[in-house]
mmCIF file as Biopython writes it, N, C-alpha, C and O atoms, coordinates in Angstrom:
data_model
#
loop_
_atom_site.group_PDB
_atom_site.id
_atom_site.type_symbol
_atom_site.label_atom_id
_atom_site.label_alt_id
_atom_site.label_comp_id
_atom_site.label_asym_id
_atom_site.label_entity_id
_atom_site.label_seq_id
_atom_site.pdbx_PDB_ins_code
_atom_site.Cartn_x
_atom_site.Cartn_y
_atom_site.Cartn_z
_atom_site.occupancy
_atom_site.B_iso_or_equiv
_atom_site.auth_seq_id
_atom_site.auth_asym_id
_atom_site.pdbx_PDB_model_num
ATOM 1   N N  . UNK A ? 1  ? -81.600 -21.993 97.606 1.0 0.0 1  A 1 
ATOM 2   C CA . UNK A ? 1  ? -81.191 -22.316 96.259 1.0 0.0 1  A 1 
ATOM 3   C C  . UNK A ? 1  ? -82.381 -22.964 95.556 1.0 0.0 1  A 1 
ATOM 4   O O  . UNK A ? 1  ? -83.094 -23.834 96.056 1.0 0.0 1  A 1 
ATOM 5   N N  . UNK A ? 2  ? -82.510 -22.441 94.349 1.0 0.0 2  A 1 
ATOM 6   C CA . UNK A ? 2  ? -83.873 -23.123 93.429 1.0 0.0 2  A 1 
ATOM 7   C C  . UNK A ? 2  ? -83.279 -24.294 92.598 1.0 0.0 2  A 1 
ATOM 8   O O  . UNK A ? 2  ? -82.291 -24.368 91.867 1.0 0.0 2  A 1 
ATOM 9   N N  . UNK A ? 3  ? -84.354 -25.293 93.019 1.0 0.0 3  A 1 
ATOM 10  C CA . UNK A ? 3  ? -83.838 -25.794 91.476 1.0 0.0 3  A 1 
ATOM 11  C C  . UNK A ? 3  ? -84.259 -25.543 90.241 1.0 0.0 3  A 1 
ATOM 12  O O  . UNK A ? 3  ? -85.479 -25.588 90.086 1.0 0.0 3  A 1 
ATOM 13  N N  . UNK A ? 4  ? -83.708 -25.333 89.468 1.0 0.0 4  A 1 
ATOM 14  C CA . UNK A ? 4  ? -83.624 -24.796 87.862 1.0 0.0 4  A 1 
ATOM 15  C C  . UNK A ? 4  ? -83.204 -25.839 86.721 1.0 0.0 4  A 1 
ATOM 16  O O  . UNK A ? 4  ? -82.061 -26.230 86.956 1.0 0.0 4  A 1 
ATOM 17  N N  . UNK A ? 5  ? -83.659 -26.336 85.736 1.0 0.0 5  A 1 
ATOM 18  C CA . UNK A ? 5  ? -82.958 -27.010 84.800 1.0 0.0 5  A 1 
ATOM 19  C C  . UNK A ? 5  ? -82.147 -26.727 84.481 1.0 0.0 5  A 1 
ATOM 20  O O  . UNK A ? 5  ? -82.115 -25.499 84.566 1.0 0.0 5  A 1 
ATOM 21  N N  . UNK A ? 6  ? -80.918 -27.261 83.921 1.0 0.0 6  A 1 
ATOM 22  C CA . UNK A ? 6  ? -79.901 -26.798 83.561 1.0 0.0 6  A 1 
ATOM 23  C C  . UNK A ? 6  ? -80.107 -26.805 82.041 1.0 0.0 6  A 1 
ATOM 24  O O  . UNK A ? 6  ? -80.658 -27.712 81.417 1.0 0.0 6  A 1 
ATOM 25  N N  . UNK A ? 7  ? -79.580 -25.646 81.509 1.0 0.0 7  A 1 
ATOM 26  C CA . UNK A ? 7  ? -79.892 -25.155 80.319 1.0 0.0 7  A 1 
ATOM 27  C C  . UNK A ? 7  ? -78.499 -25.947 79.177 1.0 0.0 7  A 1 
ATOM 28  O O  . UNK A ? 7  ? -77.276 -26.022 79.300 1.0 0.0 7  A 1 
ATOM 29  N N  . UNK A ? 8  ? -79.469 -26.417 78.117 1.0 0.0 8  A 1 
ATOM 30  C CA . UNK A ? 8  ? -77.994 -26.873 77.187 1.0 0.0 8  A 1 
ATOM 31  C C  . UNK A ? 8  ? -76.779 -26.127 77.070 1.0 0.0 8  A 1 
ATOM 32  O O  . UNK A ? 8  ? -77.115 -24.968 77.312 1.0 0.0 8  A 1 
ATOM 33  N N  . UNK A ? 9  ? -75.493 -26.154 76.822 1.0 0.0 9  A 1 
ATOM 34  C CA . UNK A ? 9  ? -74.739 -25.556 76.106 1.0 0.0 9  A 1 
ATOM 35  C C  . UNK A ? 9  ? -74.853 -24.691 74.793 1.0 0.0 9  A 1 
ATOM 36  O O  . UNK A ? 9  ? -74.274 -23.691 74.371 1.0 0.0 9  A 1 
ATOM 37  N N  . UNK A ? 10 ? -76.009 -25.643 74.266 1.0 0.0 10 A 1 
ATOM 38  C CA . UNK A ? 10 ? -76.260 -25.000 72.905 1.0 0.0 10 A 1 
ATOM 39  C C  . UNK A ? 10 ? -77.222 -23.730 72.903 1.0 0.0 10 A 1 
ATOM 40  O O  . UNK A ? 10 ? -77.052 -23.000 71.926 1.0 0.0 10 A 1 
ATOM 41  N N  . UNK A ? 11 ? -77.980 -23.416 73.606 1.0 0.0 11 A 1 
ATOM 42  C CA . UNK A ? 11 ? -78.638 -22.431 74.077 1.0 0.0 11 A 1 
ATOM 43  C C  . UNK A ? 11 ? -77.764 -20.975 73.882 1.0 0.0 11 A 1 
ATOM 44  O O  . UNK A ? 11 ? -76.876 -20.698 74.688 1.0 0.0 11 A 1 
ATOM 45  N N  . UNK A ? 12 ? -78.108 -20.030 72.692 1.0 0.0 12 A 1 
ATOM 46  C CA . UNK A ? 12 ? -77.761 -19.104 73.127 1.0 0.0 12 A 1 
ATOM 47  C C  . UNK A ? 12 ? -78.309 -17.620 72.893 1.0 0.0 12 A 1 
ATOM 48  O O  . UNK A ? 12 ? -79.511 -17.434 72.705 1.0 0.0 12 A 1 
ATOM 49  N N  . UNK A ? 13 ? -77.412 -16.601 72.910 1.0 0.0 13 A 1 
ATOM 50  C CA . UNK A ? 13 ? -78.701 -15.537 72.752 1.0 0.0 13 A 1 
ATOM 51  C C  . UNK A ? 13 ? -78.659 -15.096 71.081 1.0 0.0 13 A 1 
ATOM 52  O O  . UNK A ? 13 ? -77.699 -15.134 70.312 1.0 0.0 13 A 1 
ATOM 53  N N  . UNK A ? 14 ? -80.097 -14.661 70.825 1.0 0.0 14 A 1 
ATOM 54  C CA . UNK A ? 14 ? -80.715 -14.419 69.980 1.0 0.0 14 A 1 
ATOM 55  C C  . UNK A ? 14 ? -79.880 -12.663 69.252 1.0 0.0 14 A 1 
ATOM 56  O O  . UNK A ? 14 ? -80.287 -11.604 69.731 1.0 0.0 14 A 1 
ATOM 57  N N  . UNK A ? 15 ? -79.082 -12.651 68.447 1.0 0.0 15 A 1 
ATOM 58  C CA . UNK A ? 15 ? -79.113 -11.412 67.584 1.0 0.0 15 A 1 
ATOM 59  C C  . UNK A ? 15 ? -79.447 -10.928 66.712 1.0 0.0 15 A 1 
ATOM 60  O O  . UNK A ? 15 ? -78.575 -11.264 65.910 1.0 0.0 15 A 1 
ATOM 61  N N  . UNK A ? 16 ? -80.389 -10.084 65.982 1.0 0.0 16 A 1 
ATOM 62  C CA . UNK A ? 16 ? -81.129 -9.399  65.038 1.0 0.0 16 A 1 
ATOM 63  C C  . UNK A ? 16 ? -80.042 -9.407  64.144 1.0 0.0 16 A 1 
ATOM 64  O O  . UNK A ? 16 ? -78.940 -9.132  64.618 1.0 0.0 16 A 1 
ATOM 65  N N  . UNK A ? 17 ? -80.170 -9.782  62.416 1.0 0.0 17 A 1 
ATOM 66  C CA . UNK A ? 17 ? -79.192 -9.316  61.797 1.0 0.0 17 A 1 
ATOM 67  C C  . UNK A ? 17 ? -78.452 -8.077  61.336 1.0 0.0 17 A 1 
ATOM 68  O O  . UNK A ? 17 ? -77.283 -7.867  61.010 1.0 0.0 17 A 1 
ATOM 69  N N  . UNK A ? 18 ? -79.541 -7.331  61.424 1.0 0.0 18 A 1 
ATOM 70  C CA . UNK A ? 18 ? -78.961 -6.170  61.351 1.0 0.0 18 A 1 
ATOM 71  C C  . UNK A ? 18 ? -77.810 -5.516  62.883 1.0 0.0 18 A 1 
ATOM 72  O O  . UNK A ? 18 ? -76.703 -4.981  62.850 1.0 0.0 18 A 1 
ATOM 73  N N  . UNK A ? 19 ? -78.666 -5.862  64.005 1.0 0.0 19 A 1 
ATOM 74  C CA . UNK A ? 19 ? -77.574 -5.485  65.134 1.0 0.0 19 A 1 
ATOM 75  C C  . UNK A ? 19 ? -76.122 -6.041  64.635 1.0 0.0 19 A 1 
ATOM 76  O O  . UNK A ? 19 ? -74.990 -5.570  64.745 1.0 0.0 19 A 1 
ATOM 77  N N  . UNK A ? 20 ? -76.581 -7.137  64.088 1.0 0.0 20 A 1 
ATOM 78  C CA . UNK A ? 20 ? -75.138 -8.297  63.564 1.0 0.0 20 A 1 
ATOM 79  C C  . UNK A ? 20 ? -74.183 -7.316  62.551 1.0 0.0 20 A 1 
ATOM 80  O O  . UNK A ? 20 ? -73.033 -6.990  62.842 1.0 0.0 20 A 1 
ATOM 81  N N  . UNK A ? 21 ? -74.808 -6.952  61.441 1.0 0.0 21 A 1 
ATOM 82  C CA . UNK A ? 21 ? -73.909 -6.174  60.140 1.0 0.0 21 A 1 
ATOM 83  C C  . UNK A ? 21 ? -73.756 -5.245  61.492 1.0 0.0 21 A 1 
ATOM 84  O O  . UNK A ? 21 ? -72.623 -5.464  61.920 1.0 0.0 21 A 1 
ATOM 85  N N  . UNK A ? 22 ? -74.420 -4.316  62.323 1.0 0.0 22 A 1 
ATOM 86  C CA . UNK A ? 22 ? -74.008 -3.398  62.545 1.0 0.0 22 A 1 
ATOM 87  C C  . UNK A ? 22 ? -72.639 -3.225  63.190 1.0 0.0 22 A 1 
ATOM 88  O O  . UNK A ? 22 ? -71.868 -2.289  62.982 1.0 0.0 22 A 1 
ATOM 89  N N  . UNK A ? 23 ? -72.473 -4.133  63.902 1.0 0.0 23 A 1 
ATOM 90  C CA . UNK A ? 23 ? -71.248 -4.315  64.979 1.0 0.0 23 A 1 
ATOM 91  C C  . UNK A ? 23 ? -70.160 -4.552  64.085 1.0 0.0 23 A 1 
ATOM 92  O O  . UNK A ? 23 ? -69.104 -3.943  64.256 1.0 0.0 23 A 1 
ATOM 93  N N  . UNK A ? 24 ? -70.349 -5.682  62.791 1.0 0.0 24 A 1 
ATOM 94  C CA . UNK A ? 24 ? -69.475 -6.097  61.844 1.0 0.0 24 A 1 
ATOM 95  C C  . UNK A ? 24 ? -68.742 -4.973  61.271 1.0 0.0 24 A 1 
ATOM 96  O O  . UNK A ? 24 ? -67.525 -4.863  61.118 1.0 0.0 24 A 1 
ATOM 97  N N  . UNK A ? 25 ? -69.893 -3.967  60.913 1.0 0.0 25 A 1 
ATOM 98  C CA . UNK A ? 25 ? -69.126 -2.707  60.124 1.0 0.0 25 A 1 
ATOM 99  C C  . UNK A ? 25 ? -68.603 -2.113  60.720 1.0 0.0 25 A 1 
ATOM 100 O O  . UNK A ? 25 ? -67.516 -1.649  60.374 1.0 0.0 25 A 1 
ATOM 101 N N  . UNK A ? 26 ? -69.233 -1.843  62.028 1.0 0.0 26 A 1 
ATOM 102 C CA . UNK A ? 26 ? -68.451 -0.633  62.508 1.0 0.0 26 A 1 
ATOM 103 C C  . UNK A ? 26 ? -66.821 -1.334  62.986 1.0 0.0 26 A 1 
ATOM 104 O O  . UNK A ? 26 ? -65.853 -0.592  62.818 1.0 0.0 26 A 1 
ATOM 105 N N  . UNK A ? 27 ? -66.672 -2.182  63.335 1.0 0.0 27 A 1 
ATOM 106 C CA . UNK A ? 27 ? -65.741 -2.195  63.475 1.0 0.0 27 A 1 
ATOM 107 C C  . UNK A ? 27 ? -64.743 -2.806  62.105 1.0 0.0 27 A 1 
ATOM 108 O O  . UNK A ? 27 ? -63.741 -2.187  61.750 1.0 0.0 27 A 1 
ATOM 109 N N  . UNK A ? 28 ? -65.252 -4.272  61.331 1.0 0.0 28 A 1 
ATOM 110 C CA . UNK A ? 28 ? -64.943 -3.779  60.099 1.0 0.0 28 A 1 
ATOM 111 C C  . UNK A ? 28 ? -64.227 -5.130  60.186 1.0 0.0 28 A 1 
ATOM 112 O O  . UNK A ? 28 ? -63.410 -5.433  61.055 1.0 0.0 28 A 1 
ATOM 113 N N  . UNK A ? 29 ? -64.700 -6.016  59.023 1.0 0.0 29 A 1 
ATOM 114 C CA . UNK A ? 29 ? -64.428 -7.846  59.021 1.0 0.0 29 A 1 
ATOM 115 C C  . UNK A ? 29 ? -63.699 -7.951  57.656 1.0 0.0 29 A 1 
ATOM 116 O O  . UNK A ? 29 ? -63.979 -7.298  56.651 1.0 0.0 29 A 1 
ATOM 117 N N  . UNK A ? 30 ? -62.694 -8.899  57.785 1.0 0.0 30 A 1 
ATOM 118 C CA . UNK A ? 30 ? -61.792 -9.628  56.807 1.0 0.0 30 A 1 
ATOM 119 C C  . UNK A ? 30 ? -62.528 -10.864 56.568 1.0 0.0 30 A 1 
ATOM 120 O O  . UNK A ? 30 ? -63.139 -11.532 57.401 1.0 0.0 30 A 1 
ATOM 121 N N  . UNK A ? 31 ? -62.396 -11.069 55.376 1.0 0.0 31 A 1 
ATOM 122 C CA . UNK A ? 31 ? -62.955 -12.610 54.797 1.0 0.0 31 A 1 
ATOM 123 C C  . UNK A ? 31 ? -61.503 -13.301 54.046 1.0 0.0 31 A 1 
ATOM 124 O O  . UNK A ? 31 ? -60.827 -12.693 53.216 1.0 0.0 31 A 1 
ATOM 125 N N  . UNK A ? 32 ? -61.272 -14.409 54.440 1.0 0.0 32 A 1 
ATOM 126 C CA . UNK A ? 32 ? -60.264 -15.242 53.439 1.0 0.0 32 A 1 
ATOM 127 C C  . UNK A ? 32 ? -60.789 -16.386 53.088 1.0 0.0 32 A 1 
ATOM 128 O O  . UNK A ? 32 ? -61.662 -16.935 53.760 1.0 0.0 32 A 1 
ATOM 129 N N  . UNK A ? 33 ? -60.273 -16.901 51.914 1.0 0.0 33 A 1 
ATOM 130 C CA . UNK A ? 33 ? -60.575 -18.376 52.033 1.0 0.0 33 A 1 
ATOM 131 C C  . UNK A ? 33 ? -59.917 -18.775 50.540 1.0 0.0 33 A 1 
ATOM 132 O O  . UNK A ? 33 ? -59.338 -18.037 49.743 1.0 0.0 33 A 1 
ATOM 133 N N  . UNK A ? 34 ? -60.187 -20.064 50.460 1.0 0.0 34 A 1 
ATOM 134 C CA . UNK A ? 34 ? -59.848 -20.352 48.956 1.0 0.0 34 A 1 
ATOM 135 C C  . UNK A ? 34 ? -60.355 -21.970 48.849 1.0 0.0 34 A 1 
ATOM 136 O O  . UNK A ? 34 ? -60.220 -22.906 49.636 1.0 0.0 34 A 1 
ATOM 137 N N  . UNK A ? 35 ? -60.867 -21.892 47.793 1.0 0.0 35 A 1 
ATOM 138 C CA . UNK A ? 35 ? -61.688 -22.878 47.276 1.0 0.0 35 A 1 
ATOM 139 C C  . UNK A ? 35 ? -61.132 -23.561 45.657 1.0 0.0 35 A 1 
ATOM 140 O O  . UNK A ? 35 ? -60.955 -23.010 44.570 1.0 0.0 35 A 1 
ATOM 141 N N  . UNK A ? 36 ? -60.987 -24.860 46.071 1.0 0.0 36 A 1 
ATOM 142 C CA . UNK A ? 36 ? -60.757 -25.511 44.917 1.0 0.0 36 A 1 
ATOM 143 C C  . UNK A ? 36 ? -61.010 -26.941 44.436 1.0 0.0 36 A 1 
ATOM 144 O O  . UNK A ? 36 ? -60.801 -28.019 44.994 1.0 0.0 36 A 1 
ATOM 145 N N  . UNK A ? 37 ? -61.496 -26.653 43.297 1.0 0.0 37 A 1 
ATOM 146 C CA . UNK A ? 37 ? -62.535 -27.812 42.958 1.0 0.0 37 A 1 
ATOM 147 C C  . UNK A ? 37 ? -61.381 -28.949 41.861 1.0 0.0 37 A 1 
ATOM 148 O O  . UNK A ? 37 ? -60.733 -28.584 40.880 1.0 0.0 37 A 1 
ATOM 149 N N  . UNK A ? 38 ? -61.432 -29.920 42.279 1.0 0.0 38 A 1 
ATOM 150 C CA . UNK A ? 38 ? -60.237 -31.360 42.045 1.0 0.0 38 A 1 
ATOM 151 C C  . UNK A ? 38 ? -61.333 -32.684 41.237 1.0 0.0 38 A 1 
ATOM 152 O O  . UNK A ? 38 ? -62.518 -32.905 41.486 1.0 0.0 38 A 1 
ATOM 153 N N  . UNK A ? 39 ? -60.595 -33.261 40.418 1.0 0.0 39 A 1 
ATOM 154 C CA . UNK A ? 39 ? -61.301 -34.253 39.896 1.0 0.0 39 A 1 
ATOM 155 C C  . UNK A ? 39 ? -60.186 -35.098 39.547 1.0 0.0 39 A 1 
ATOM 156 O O  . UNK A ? 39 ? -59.481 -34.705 38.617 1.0 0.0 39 A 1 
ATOM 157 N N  . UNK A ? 40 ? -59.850 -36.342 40.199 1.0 0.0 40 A 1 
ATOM 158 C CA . UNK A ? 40 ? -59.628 -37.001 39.759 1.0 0.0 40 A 1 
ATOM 159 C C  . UNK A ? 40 ? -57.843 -36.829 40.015 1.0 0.0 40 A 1 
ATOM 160 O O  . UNK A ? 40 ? -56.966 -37.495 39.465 1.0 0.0 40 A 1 
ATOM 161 N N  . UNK A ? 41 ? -57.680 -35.787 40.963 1.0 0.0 41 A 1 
ATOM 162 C CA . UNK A ? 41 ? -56.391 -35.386 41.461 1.0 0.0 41 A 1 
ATOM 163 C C  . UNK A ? 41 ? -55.428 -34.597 40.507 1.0 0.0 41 A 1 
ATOM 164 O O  . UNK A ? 41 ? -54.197 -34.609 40.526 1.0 0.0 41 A 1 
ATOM 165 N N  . UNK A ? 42 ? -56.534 -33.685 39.396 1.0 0.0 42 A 1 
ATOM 166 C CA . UNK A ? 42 ? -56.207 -32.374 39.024 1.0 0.0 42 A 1 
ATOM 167 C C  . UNK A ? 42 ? -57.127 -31.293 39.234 1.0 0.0 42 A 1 
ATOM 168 O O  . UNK A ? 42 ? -58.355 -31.297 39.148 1.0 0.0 42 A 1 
ATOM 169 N N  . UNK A ? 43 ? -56.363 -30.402 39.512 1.0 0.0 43 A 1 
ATOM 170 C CA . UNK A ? 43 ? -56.698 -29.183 39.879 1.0 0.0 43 A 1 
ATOM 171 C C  . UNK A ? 43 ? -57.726 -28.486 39.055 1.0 0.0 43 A 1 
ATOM 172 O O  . UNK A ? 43 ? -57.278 -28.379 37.913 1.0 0.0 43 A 1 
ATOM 173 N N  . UNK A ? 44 ? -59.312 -27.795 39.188 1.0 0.0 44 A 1 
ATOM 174 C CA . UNK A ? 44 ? -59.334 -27.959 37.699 1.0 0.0 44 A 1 
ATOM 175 C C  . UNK A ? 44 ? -59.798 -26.363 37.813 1.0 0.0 44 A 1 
ATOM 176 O O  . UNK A ? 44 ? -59.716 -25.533 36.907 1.0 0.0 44 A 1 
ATOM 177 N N  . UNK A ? 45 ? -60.359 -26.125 39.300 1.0 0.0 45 A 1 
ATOM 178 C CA . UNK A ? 45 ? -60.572 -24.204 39.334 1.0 0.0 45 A 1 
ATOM 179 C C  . UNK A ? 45 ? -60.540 -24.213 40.539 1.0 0.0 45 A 1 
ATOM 180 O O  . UNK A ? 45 ? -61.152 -24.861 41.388 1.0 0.0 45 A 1 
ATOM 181 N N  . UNK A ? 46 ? -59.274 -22.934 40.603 1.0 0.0 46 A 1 
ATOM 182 C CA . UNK A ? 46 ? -58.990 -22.529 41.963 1.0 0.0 46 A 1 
ATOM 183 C C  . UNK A ? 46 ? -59.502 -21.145 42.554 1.0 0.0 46 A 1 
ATOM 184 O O  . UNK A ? 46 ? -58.733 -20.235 42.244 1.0 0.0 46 A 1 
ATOM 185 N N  . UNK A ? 47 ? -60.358 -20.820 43.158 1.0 0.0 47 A 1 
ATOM 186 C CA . UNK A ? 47 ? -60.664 -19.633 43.806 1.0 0.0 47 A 1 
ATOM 187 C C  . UNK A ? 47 ? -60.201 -18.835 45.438 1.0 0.0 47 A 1 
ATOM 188 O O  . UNK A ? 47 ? -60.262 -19.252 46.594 1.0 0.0 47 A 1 
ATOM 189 N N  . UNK A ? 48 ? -59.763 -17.604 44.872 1.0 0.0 48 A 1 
ATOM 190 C CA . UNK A ? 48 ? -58.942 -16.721 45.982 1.0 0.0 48 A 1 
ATOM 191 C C  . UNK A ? 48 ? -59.801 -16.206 46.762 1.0 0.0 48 A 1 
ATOM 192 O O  . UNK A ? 48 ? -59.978 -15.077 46.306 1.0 0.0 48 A 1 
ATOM 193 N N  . UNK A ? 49 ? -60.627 -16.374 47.909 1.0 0.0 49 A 1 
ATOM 194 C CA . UNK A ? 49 ? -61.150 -14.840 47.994 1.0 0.0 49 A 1 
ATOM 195 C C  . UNK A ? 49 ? -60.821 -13.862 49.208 1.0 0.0 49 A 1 
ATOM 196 O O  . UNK A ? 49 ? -61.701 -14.083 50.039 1.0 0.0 49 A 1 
ATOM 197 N N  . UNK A ? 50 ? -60.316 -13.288 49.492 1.0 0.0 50 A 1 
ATOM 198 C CA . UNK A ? 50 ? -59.861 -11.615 50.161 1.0 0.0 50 A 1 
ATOM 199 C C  . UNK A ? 50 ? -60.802 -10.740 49.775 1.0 0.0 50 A 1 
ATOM 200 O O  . UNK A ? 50 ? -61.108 -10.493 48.608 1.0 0.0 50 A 1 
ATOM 201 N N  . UNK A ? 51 ? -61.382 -10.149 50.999 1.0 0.0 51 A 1 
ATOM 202 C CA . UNK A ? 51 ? -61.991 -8.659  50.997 1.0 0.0 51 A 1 
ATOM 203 C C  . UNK A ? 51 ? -61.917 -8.431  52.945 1.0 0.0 51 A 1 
ATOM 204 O O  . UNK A ? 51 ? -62.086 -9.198  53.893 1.0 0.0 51 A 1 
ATOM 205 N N  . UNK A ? 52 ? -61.593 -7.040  52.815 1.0 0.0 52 A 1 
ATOM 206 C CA . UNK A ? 52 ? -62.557 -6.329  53.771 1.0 0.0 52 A 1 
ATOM 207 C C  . UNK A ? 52 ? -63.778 -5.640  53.740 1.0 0.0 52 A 1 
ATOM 208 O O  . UNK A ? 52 ? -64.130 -4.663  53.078 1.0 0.0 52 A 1 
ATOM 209 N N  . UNK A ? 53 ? -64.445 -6.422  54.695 1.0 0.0 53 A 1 
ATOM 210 C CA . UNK A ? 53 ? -65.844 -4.755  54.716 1.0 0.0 53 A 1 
ATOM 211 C C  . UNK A ? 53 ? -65.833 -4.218  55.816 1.0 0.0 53 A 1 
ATOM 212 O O  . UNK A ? 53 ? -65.591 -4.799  56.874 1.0 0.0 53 A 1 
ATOM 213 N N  . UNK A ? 54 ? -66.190 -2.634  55.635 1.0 0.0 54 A 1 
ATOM 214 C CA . UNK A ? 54 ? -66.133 -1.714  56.786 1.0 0.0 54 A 1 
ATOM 215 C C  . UNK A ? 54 ? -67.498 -0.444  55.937 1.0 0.0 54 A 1 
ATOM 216 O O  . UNK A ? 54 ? -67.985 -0.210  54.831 1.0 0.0 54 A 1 
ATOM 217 N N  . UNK A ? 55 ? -67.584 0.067   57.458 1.0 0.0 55 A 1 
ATOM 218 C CA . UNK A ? 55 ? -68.381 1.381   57.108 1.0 0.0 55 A 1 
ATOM 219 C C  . UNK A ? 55 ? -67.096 2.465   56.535 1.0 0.0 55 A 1 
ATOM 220 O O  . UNK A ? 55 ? -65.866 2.429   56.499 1.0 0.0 55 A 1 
ATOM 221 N N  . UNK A ? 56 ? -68.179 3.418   56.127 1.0 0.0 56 A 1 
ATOM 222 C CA . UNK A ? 56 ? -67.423 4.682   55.501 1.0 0.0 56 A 1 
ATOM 223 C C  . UNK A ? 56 ? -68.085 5.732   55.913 1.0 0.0 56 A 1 
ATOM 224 O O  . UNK A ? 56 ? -69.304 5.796   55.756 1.0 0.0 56 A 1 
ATOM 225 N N  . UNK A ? 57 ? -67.342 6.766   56.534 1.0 0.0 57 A 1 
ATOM 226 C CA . UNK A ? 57 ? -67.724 7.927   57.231 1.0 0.0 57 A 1 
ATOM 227 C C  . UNK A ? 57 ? -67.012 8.721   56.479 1.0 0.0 57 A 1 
ATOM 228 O O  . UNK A ? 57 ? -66.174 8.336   55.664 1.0 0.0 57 A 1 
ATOM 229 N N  . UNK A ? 58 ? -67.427 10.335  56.809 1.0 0.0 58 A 1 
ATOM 230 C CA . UNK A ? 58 ? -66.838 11.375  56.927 1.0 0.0 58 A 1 
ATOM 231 C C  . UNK A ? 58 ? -65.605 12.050  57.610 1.0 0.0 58 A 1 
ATOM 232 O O  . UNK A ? 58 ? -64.952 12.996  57.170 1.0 0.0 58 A 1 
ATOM 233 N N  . UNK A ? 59 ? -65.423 11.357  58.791 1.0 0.0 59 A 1 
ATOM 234 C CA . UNK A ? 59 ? -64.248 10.996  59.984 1.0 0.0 59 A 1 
ATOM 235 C C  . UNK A ? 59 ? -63.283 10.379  59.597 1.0 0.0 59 A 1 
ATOM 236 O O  . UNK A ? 59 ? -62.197 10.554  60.150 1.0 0.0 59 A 1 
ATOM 237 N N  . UNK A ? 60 ? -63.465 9.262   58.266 1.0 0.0 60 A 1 
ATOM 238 C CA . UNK A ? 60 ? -62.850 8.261   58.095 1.0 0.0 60 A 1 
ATOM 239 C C  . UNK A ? 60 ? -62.113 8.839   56.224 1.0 0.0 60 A 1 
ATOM 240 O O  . UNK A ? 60 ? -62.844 8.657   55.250 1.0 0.0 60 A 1 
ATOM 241 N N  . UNK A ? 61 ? -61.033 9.327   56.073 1.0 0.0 61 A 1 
ATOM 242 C CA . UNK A ? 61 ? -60.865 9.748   54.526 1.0 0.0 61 A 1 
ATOM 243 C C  . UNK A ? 61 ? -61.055 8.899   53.744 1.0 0.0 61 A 1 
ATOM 244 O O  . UNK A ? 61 ? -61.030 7.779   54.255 1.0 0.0 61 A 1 
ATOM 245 N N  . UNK A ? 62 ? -61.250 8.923   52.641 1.0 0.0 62 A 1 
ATOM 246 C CA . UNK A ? 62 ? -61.339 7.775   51.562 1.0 0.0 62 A 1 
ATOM 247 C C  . UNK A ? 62 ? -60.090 7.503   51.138 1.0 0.0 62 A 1 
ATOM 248 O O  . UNK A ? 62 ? -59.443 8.538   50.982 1.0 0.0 62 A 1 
ATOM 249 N N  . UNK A ? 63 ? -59.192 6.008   50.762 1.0 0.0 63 A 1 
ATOM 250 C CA . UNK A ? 63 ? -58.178 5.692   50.303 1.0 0.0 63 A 1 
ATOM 251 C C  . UNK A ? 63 ? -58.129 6.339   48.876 1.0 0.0 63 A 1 
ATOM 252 O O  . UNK A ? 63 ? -57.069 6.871   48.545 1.0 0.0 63 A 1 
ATOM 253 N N  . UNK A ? 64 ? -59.279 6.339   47.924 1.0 0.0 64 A 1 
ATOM 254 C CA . UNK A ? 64 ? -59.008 6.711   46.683 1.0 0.0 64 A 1 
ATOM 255 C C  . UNK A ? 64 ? -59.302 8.378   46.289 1.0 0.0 64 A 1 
ATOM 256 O O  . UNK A ? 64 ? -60.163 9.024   46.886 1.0 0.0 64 A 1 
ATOM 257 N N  . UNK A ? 65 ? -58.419 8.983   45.150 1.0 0.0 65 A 1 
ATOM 258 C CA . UNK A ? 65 ? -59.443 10.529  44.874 1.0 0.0 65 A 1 
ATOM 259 C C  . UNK A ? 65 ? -60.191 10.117  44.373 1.0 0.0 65 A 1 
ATOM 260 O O  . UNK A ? 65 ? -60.552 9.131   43.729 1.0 0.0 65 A 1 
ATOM 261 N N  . UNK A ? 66 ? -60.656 11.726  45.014 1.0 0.0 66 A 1 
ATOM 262 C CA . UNK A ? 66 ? -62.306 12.215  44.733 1.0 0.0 66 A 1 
ATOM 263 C C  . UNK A ? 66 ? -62.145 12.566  43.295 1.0 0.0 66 A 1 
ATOM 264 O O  . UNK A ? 66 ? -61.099 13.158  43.028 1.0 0.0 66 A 1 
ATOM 265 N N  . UNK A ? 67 ? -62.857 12.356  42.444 1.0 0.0 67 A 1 
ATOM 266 C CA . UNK A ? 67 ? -63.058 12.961  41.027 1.0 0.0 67 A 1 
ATOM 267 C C  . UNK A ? 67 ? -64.328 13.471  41.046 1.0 0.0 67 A 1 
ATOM 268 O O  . UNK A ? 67 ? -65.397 12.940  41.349 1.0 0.0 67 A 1 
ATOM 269 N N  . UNK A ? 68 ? -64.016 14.754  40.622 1.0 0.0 68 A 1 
ATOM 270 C CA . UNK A ? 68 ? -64.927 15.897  40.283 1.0 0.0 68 A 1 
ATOM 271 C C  . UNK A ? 68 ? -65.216 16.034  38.936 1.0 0.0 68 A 1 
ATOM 272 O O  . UNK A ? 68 ? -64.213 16.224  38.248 1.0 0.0 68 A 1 
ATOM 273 N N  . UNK A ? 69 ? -66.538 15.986  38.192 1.0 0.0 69 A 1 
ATOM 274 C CA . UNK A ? 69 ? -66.588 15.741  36.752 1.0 0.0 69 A 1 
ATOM 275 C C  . UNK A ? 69 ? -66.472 17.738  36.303 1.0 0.0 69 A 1 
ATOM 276 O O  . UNK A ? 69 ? -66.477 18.109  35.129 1.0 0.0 69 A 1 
#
C-alpha cells in the first residue's frame, strides 16, 4: 500500500464547456426560478422564469408548422 495524500473533497474533474452544453442539449435542461425584488415589504417587480433548452434534429419533428413563403 502507498502512501498517497489524501485528496480534498473539493477536488474535482475538469469539463470543457462545450462537452458541458453538449450533454445539456442533447439530453435537454429545464430552468425555473423566480425572482423578486421587495423594498420596504412591498413587492415592487416580480420575475417568472421557465424555459427549456434542447437540441433540434431532423429525428426530432418540430412542435410548430413549417411555413412555406
Amino acid at each position: 500500500m502507498t502512501d498517497q495524500p489524501a485528496r480534498p473533497m473539493t477536488d474535482q474533474r475538469e469539463i470543457a464547456l462545450v462537452d458541458l452544453l453538449d450533454r445539456l442539449l442533447a439530453g435537454g435542461v429545464v430552468l425555473a426560478g423566480d425572482i423578486t425584488l421587495t423594498i420596504a415589504d412591498v413587492d415592487l417587480v416580480r420575475v417568472d422564469l421557465k424555459a427549456l433548452i434542447s437540441s433540434v434534429g431532423d429525428a426530432v419533428p418540430s412542435p410548430w408548422k413549417q411555413v412555406t413563403p
